[in-house]
C-alpha positions as CSV (number, residue, x, y, z in Angstrom):
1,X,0.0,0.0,0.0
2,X,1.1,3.5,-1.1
3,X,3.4,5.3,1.6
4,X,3.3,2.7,4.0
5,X,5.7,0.2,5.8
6,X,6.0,-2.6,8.4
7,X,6.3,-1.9,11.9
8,X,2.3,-0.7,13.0
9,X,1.8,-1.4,16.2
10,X,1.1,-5.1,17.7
11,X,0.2,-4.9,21.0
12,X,-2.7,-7.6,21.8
13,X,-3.5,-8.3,18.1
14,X,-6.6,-10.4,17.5
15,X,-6.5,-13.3,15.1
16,X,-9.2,-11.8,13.3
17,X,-9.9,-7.9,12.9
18,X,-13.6,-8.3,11.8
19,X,-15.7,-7.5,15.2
20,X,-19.2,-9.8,16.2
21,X,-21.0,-7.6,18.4
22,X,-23.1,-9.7,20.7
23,X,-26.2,-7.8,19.7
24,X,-27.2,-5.6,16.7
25,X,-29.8,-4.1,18.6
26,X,-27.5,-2.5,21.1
27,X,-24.7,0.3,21.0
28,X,-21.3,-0.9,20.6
29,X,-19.1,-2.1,23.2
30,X,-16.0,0.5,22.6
31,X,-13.9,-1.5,25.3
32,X,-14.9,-5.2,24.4
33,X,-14.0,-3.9,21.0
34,X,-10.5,-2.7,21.3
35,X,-8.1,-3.2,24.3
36,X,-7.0,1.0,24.3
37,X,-9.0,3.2,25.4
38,X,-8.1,6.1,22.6
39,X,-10.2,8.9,20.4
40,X,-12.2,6.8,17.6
41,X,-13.0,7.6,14.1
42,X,-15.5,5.7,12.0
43,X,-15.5,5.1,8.3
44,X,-19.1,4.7,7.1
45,X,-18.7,2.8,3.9
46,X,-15.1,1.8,4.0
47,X,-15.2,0.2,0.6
48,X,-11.7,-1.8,0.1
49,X,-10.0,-0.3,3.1
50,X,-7.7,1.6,1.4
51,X,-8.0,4.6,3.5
52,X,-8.6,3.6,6.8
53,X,-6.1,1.4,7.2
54,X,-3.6,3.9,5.9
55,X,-5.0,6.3,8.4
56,X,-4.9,3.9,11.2
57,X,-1.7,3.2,10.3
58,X,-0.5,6.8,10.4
59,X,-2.1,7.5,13.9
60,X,-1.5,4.6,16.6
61,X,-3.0,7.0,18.9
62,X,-6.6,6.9,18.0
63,X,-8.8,3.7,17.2
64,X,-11.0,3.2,13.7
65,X,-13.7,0.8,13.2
66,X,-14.2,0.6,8.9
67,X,-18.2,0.2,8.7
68,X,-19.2,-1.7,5.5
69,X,-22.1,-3.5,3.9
70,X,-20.1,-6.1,1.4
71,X,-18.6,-8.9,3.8
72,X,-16.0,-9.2,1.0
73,X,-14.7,-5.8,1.5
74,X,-14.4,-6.3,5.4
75,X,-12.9,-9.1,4.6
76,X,-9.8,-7.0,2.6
77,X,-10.1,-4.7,5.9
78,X,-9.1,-7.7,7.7
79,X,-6.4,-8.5,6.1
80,X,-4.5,-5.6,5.3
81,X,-5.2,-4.7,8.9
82,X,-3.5,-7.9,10.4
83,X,-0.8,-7.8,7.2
84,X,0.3,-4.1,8.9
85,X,-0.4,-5.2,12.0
86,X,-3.1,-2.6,12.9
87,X,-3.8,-3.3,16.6
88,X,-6.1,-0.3,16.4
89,X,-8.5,-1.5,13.5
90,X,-11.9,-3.0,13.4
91,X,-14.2,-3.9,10.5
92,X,-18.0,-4.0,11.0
93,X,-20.3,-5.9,8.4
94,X,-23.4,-4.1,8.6
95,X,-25.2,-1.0,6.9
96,X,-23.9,2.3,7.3
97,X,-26.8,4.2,7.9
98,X,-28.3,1.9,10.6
99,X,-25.1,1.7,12.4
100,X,-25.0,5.6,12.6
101,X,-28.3,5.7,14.1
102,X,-28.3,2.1,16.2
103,X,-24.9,1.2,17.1
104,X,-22.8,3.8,17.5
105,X,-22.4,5.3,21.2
106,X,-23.5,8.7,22.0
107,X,-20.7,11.5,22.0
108,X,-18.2,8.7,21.8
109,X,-16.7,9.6,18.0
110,X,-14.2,11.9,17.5
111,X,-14.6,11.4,14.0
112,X,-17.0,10.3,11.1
113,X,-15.4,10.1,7.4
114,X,-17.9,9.5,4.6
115,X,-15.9,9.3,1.4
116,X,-17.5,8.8,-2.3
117,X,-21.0,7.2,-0.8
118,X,-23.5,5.7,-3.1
119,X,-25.4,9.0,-5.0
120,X,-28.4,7.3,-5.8
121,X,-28.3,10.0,-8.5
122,X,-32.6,9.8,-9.6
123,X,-34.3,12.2,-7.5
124,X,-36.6,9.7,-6.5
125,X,-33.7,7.9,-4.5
126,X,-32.6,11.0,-2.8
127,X,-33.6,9.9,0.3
128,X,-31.9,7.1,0.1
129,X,-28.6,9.2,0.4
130,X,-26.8,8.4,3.7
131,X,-26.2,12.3,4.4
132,X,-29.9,13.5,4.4
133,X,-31.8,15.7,6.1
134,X,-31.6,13.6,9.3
135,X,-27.2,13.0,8.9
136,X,-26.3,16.2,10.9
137,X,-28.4,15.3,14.0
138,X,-27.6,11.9,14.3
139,X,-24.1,12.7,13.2
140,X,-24.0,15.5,16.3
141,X,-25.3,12.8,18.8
142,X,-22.7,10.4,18.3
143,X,-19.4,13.0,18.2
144,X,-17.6,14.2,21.4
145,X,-18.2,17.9,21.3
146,X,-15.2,19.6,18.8
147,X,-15.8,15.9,16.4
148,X,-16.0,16.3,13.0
149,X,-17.3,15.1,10.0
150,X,-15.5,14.5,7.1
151,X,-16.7,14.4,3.3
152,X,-16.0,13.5,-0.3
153,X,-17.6,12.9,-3.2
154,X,-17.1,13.3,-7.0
155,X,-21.1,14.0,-7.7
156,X,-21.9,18.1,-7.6
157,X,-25.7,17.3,-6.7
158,X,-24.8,15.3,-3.9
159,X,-22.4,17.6,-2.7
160,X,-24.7,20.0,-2.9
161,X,-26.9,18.9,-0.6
162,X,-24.5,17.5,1.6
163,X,-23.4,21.3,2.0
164,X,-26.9,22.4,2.2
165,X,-27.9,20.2,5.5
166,X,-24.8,20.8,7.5
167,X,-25.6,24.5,6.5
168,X,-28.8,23.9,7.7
169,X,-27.7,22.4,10.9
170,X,-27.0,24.6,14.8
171,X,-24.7,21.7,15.5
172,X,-21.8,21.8,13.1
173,X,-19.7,24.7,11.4
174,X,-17.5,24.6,8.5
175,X,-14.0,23.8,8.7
176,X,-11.2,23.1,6.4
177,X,-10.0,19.3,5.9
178,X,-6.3,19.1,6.9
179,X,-4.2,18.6,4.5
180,X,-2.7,15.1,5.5
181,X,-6.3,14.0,5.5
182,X,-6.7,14.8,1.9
183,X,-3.5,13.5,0.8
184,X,-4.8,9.8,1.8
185,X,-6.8,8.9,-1.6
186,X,-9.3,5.8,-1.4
187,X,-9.5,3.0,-4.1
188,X,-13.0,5.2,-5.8
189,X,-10.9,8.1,-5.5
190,X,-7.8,7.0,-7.8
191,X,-10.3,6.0,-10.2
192,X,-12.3,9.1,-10.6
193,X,-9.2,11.1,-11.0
194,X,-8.2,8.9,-13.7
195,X,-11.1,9.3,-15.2
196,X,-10.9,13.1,-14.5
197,X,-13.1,13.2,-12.6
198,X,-13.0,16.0,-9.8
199,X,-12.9,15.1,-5.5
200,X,-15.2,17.5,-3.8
201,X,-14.4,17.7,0.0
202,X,-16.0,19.5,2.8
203,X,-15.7,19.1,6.7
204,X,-17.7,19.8,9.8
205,X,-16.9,20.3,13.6
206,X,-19.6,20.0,16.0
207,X,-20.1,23.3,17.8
208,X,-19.3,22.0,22.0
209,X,-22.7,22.1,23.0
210,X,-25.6,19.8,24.5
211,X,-27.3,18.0,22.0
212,X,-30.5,16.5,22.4
């Protein structure tokens, strides 16, 4: 994998990085989950794993748990994760959307990345779209106050109401994405810009206030 080498950290590395909650109809477990107790950041749609692994990989510090429909795709999360020996990675096999609103613990995400989701491009589909009109709430509920959300997509009608419900929102301002964020391109990502095809980023901090 681009710009990475051996040498992550493997401190109490499972044999198997894909996580079983013992219930889908309760939050998460952060401590069963991962032996540190550190900041996490969640990748809703985590497609191959190309970023968050080079993310986790990059940050020992914090914890990431990939979130992904396609067992298949956890499946390559698992095994680039042990490869690098990513003591701080977990996969999830479930849909993004209902693990944003059913699993994830309140104001325990420091971070929430959402790169090159599905556009459901019909207007019909719309709501469909995982950032809706109902993202920025649930998304504030589940961030520590000062999280952020962090997006990307190469569709301009998407993007553009991505931008208009987080405008819409009393929960989040506008921020810039770092730079070292942006330099981590995911497997959609390389292929759109092949294509030509132009990244459109934004990013989000909840504003440290109660949330109800």
């Amino acid at each position: 994998m681009e710009g990475m080498q051996t040498g992550a950290p493997t401190e109490m590395m499972p044999q198997n990085l894909i996580y079983q909650p013992g219930s889908f109809f309760e939050r998460l477990d952060l401590a069963q989950m991962f032996a540190r107790p550190q900041a996490l950041e969640v990748e809703l749609g985590c497609g191959d794993s190309t970023f968050i692994a080079e993310w986790a990989w990059q940050n020992p510090e914090r914890n990431f748990l990939g979130v992904e429909r396609l067992m298949g795709r956890i499946r390559k999360l698992d095994r680039k994760g042990r490869r690098l020996g990513l003591s701080n990675l977990r996969g999830l096999h479930i849909e993004a959307a209902y693990c944003l609103e059913w699993l994830l613990p309140f104001e325990a995400v420091s971070g929430i990345h959402i790169y090159f989701p599905d556009p459901w491009p019909k207007r019909k589909h719309w709501p469909k779209r995982l950032v809706n009109d109902r993202f920025p709430a649930l998304a504030a509920r589940r961030l520590v106050p000062g999280g952020l959300v962090y997006l990307r997509t190469d569709d301009l009608a998407y993007f553009s109401q991505m931008t208009e419900v987080f405008a819409a929102s009393n929960d989040f301002k506008m921020v810039e994405t770092p730079p070292e964020l942006s330099a981590i391109l995911t497997d959609f990502e390389r292929e759109f810009l092949a294509q030509g095809k132009m990244t459109r980023r934004a990013a989000y901090q909840r504003i440290s206030a109660a949330v109800t």
